[in-house]
LUMDREN-394067 format. One record per residue: residue number from 0; x, y, z of N, C-alpha, C in turn; residue in three letters. Coordinates in steps of 0.02 Angstrom, whole numbers. Example, Ala and Ser with C-alpha at 12.3 -4.5 7.8 and 13.67 -1.06 7.14 Angstrom:
residues 2
> n,neast,nnorth,nup,caeast,canorth,caup,ceast,cnorth,cup,res
> 0,660,-284,390,615,-225,390,660,-165,390,ALA
> 1,642,-112,354,684,-53,357,645,2,394,SER
//
This chain:
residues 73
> n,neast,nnorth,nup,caeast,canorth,caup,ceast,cnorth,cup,res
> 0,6432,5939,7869,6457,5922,7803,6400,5930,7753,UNK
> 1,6429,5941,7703,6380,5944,7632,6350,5901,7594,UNK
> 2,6326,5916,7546,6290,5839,7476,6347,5879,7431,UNK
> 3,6353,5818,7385,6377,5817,7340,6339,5799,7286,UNK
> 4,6327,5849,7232,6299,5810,7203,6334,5796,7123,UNK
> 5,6342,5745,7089,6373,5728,7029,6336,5694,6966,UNK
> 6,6338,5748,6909,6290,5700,6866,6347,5682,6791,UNK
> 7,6326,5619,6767,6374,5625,6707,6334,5619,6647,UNK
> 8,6333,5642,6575,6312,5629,6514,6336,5588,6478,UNK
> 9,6331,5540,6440,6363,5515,6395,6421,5465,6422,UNK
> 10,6426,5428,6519,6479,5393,6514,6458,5313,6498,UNK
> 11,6506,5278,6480,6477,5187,6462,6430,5202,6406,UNK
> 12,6391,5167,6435,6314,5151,6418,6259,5176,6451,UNK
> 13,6261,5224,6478,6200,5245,6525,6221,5321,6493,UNK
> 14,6151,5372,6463,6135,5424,6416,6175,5471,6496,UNK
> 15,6138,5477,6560,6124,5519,6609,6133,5493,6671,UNK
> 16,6161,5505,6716,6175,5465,6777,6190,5542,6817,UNK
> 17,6158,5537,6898,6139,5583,6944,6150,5553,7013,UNK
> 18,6196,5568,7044,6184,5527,7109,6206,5618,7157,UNK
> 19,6164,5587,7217,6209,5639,7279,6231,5608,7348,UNK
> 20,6301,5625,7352,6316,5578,7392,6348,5648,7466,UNK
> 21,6351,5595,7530,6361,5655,7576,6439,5655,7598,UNK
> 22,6462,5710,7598,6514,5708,7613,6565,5708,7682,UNK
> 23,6614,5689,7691,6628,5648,7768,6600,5590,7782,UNK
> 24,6572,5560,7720,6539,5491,7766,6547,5440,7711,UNK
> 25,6532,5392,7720,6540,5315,7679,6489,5314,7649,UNK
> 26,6479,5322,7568,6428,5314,7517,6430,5251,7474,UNK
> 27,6391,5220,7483,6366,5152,7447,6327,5164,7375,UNK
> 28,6374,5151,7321,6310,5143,7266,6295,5057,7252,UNK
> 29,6236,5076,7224,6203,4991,7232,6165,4984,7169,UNK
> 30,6165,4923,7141,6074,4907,7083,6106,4872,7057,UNK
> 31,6056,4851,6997,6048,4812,6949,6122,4811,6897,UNK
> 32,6118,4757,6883,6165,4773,6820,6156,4798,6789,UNK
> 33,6206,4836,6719,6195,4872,6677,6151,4947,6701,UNK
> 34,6167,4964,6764,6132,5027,6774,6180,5093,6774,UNK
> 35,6233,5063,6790,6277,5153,6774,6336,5154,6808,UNK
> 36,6354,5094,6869,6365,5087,6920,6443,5122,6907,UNK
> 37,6477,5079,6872,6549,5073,6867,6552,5145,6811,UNK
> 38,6533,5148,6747,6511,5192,6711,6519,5269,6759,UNK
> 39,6478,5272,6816,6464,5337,6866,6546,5349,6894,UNK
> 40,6583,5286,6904,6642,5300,6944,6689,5318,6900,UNK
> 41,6676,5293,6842,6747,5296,6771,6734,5385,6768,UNK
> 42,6658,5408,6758,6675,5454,6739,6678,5510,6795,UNK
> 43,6683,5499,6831,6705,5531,6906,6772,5547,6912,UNK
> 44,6810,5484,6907,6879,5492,6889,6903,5512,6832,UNK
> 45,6888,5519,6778,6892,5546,6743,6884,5632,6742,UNK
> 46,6828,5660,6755,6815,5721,6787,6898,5742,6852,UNK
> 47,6921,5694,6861,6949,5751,6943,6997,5721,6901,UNK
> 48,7052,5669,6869,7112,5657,6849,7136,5624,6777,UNK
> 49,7068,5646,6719,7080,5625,6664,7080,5555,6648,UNK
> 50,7094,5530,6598,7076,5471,6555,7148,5428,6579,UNK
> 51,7143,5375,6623,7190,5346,6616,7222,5298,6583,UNK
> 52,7289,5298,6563,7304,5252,6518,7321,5186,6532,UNK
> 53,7312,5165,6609,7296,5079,6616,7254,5061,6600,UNK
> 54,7191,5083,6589,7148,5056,6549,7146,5048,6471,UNK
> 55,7170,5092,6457,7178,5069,6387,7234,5012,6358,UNK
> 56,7277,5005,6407,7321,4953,6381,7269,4869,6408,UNK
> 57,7234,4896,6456,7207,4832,6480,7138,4817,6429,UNK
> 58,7123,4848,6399,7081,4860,6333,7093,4809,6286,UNK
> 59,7169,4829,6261,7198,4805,6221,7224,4724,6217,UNK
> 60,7216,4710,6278,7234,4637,6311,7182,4596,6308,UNK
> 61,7121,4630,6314,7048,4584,6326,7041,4529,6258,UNK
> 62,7024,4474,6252,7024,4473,6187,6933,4428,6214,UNK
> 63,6894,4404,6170,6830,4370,6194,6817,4274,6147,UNK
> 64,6845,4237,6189,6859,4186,6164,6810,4131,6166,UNK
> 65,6754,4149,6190,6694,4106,6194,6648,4115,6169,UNK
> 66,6677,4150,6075,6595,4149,6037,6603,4065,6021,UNK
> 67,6635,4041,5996,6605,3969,5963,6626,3906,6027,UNK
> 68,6532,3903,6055,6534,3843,6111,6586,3772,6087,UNK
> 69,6597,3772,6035,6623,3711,6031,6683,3694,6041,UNK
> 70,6710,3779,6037,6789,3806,6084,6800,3774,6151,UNK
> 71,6755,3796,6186,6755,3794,6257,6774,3709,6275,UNK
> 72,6740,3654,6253,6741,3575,6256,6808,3548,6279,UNK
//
């Protein structure tokens, strides 16, 4: 079996992301937060089956309700 190798520009928040992974076998990506992780897979899928639109409705649902701590009490 082969490498694969996949790089993306511009997905998330990460400028450049490069991984090679082998094929026929079970590939682990791993690190830090904020390193590319999920970002690498969105735009993976994206690449082989386009932009899907459950995410954007689930986008639309998020709302962020814990700027004022005094909410939370």
């Amino acid at each position: 079996m082969g490498n694969i190798k996949i790089t993306t520009n511009s997905i998330g928040g990460t400028e450049k992301t490069s991984v090679q992974l082998q094929s026929g076998s079970v590939n682990i990506i791993e690190g830090p937060s904020f390193i590319g992780k999920s970002s690498l897979m969105r735009g993976v899928h994206l690449g082989l089956v386009g932009a899907p639109n459950k995410h954007r409705d689930e986008i639309e649902r998020l709302h962020l309700n814990d700027t004022d701590p005094e909410s939370r009490a």
